[in-house]
C-alpha positions in Angstrom: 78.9 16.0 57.8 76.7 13.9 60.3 74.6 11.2 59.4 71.2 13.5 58.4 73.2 15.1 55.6 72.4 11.7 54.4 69.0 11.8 53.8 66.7 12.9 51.0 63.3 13.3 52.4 61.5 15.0 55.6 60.1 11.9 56.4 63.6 10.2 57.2 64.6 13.0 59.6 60.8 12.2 61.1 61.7 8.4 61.6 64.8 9.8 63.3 62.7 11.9 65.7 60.3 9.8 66.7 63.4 7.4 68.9 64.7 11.0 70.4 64.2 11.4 74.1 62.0 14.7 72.7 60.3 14.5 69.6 59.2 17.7 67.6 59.9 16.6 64.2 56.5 15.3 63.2 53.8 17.0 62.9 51.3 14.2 63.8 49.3 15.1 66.7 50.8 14.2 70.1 49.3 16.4 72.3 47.9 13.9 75.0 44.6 13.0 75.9 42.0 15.5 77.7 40.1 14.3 80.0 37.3 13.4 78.0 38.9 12.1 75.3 40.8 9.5 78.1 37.1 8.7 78.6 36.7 7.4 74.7 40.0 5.4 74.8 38.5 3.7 77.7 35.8 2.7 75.8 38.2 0.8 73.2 36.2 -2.7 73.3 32.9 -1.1 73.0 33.9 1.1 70.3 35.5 -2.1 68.6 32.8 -3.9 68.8 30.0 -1.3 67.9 32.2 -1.2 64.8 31.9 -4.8 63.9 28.4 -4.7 63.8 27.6 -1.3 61.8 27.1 -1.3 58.2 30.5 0.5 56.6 28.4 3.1 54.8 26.3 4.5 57.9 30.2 4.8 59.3 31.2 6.7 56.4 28.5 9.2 56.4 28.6 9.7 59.9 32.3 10.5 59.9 32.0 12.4 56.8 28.8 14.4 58.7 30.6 15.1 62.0 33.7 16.4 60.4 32.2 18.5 58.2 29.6 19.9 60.4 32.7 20.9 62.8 34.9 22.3 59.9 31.5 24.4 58.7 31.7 22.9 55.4 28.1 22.3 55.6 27.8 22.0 51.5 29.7 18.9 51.8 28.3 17.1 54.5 26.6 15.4 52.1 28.7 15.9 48.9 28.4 12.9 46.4 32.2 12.7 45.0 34.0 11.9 48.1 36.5 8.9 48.7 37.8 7.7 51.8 41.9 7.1 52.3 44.2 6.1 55.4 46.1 9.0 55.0 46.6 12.4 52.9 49.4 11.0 51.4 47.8 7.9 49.7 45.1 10.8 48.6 48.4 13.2 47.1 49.3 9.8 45.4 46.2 9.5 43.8 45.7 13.0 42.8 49.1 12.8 41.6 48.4 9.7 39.7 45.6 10.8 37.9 47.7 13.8 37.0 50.3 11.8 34.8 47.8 9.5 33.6 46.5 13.1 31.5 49.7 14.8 31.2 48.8 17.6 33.4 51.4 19.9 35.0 51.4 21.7 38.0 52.3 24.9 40.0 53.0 23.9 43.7 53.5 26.4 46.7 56.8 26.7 47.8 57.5 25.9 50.6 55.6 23.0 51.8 56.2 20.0 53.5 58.1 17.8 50.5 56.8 14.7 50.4 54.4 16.8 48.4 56.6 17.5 45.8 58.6 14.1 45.8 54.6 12.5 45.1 54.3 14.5 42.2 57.6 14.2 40.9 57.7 10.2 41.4 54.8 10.1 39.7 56.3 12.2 36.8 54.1 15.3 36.9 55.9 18.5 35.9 56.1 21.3 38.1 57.1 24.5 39.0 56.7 26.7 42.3 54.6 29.4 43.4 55.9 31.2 46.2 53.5 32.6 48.8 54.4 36.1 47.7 52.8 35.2 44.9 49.6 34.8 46.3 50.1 38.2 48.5 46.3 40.7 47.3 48.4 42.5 45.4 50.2 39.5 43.6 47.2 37.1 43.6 45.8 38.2 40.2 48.9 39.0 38.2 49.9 35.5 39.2 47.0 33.4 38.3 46.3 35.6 35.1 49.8 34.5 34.2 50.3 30.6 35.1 51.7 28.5 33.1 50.8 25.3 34.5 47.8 23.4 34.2 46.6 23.3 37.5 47.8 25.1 40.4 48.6 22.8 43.9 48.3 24.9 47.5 48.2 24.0 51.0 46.0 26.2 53.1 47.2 26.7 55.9 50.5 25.6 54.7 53.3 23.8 56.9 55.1 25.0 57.7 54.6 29.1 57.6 51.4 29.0 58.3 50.5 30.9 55.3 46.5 31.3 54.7 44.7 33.0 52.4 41.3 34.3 53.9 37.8 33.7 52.0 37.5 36.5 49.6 41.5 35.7 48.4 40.0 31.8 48.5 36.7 32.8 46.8 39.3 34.8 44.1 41.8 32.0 43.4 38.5 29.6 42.4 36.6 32.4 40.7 40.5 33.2 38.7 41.0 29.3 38.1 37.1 28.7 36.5 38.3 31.6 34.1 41.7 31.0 33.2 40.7 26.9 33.0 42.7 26.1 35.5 42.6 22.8 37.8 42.5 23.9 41.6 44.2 21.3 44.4 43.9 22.4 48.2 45.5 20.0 51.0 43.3 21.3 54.0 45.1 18.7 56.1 46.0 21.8 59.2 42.5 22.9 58.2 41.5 22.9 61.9 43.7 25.1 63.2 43.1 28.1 61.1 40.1 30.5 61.6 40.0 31.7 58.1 39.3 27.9 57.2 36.2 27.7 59.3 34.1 28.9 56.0 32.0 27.1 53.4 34.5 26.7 50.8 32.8 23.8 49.4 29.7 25.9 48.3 32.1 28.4 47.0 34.1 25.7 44.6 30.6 23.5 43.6 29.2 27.0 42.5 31.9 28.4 40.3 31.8 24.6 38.8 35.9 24.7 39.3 37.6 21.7 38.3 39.0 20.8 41.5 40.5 17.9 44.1 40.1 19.0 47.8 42.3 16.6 50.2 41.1 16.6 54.0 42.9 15.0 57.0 42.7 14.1 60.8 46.1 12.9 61.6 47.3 16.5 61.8 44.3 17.5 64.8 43.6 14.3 67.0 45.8 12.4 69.2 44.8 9.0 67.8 48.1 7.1 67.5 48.0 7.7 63.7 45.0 6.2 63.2 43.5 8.8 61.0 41.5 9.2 57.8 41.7 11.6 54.8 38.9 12.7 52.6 39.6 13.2 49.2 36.9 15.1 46.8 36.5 16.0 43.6 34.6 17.9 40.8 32.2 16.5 38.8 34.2 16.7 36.1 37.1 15.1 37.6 35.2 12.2 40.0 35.0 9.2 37.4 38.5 9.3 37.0 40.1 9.6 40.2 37.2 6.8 41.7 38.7 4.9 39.4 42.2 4.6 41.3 41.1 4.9 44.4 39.4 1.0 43.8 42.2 -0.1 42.5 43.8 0.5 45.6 41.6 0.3 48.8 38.4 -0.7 49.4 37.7 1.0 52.5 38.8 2.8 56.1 38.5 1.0 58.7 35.2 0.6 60.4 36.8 0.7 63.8 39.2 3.6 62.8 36.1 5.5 61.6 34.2 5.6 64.4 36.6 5.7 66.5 37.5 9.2 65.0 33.3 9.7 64.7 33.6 10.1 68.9 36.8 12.7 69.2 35.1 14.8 66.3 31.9 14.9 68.6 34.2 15.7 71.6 35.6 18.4 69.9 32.4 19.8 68.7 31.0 19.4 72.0 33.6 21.3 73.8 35.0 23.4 71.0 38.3 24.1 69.2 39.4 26.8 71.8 39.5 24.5 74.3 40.5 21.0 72.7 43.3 22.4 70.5 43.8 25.7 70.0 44.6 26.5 73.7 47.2 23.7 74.2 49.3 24.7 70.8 49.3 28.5 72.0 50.2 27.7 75.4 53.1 25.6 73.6 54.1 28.4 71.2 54.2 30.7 73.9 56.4 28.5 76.0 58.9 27.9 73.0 59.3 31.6 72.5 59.9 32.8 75.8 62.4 30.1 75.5 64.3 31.2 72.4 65.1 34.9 73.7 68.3 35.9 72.9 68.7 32.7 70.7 69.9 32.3 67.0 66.5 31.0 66.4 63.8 33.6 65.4 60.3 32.9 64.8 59.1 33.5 61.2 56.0 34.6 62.2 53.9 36.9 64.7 50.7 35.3 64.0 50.8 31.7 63.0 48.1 29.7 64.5 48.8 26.1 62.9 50.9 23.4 65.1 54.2 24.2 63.8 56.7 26.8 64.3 59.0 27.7 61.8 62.0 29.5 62.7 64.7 31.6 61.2 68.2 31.0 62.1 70.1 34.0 62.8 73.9 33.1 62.4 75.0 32.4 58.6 77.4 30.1 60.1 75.3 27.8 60.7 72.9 25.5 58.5 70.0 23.5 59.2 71.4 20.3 58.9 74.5 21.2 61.2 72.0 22.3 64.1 70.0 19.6 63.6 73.0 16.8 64.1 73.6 18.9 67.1 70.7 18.9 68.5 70.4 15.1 68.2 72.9 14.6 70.2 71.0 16.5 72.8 68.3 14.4 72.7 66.2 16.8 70.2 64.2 15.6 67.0 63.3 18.7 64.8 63.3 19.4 60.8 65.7 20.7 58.5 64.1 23.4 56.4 65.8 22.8 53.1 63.8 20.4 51.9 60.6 22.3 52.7 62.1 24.8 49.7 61.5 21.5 47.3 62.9 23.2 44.5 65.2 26.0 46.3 66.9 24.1 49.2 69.6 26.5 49.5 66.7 29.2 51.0 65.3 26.4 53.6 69.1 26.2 55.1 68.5 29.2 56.8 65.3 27.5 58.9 64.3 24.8 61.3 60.5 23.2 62.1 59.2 22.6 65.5 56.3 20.7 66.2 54.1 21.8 69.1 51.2 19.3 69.4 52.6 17.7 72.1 51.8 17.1 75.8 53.0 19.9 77.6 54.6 19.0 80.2 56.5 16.8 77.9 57.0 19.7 75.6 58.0 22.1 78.2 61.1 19.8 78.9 61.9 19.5 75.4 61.9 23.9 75.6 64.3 24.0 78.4 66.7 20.9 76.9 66.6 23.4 74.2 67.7 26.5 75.3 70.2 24.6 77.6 71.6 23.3 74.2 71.1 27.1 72.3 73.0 29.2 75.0 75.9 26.1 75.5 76.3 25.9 71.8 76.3 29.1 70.4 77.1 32.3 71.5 74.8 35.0 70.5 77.2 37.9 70.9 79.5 36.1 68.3 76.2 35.4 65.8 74.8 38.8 66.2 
């Protein structure tokens, strides 16, 4: 075994991928700058600045107003219980924290990007999966009739499948949760790059009076340099609490980091999600596929729209770990699978994530490096 057979956790086989000559481990976004969004990096020292001199809380609304207003969540563009974190994974910790703190246990989708999982677990919460069968309309009440957790944890869309449930499922889980007294936990952090997100789910939870944690992001959508933000809300029944960590721990985003972000949301809503993200990750997903023909990777699925690909791999000689110490020597950063199956690995052997927000031209290179490395390596005729 190579040297990833070594590690325990997605983000380790990130750090790898971030020093190969093509990285699509992550799935940060590194798509490039557009043109107009070249424009707002220019303005840096203005932007910096502005920052200094504006009162943290008109920053906080104003990002909190601009990102909501483009996600359609209109009921929370002014929603009271919201906290502010650097990044979906300090608002996890939190959620998770509070969870131990009250002995609550939890059913979490399988599969998801671990880290997930290993938040929970470090922080001692119990859990058990829920596969996204389970969650299929004719699955969806049986299962939620029947859990056995405490609260129930998804990620909609979820990364890696791009699973999504649309709004009457959504509308069903909250209205099957209120009933069976269930806490509900969405990570919306690919929210943007799902249609079936695009819907006021915020009036939908504050009117069944749900207990529930909602965990937003913007590392996933803008090209920033991972200088993002993560919005973390909560019930009214749950606020006090979970406020209470969150000052224990940070006192606030940065200004410049929030308006910063403030001028790509606007540049976004000014020219749309068509043309500022969802054009640029189709055109990538396109690309990859055309490149895998006659490859032992398949594509899991016809219609995903997040910025991930997740693909099958056809020879059962061949794991996710093996291809992935091969392809390293080629000069490719992906993901293993198994640890997406947090409690199953032995079913995420037979997978690989891609990343596709990435520049293009960059990413286009990285295709072709890997089919050159697919059709040197392995011979389909023999894995077929």
């Amino acid at each position: 075994m190579g040297i990833l057979s070594k590690f325990n956790n997605l983000t380790r086989y990130e750090a790898i991928g971030l020093n190969q000559d093509y990285n699509l481990a992550d799935g940060h976004a590194h798509q490039g700058q557009s043109n107009t969004q070249k424009t707002i990096v220019g303005e840096l020292p203005s932007i910096f600045c502005e920052s200094e001199f504006t009162k943290q809380k008109v920053l906080e609304e104003e990002f909190q107003y601009e990102f909501y207003k483009l996600a359609n969540q209109y009921s929370a563009i002014s929603h009271p219980r919201t906290m502010l974190c650097y990044s979906a994974s300090l608002s996890t910790d939190l959620i998770a924290t509070y969870l131990q703190q009250r002995g609550i246990t939890v059913s979490l989708l399988q599969p998801c990007f671990d880290n997930l999982a290993t938040i929970l677990k470090r922080r001692n919460v119990q859990l058990t999966p829920v596969a996204e069968d389970d969650l299929a309309p004719h699955n969806l009440e049986h299962t939620l009739n029947n859990l056995t957790t405490d609260a129930l944890f998804l990620t909609l869309p979820n990364n890696p499948t791009g699973f999504m449930l649309n709004q009457e499922e959504v509308e069903t889980v909250i209205e099957l949760c209120k009933r069976n007294d269930k806490l509900l936990i969405i990570d919306c952090t690919f929210r943007f790059y799902h249609p079936d997100s695009l819907w006021d789910q915020y009036r939908a939870l504050e009117k069944s009076g749900v207990s529930y944690f909602m965990v937003e992001d913007t590392g996933k959508t803008w090209p920033t340099q991972d200088l993002k933000c993560s919005i973390l809300a909560a019930s009214e029944d749950l606020y006090e609490g979970i406020l209470e960590l969150h000052n224990d721990i940070l006192l606030n985003v940065s200004p410049f980091i929030l308006n910063l972000l403030i001028k790509y949301v606007r540049d976004t809503e000014k020219y749309g999600l068509q043309t500022t993200l969802w054009d640029l990750i189709e055109a990538n997903r396109a690309y990859l596929r055309n490149s895998l023909e006659d490859s032992i990777l398949i594509p899991y699925s016809s219609h995903s729209t997040i910025s991930v690909e997740w693909l099958n791999i056809q020879s059962e000689n061949v794991s996710s770990i093996e291809l992935l110490e091969a392809m390293r020597a080629s000069g490719l950063g992906v993901l293993p699978g198994d640890h997406f199956y947090w409690n199953n690995p032995e079913i995420g052997e037979r997978y690989i994530r891609i990343a596709l927000a990435r520049d293009s031209e960059m990413f286009k290179k990285a295709c072709d490096r890997l089919s050159d490395f697919l059709s040197t390596q392995y011979n389909v005729a023999l894995v077929r």
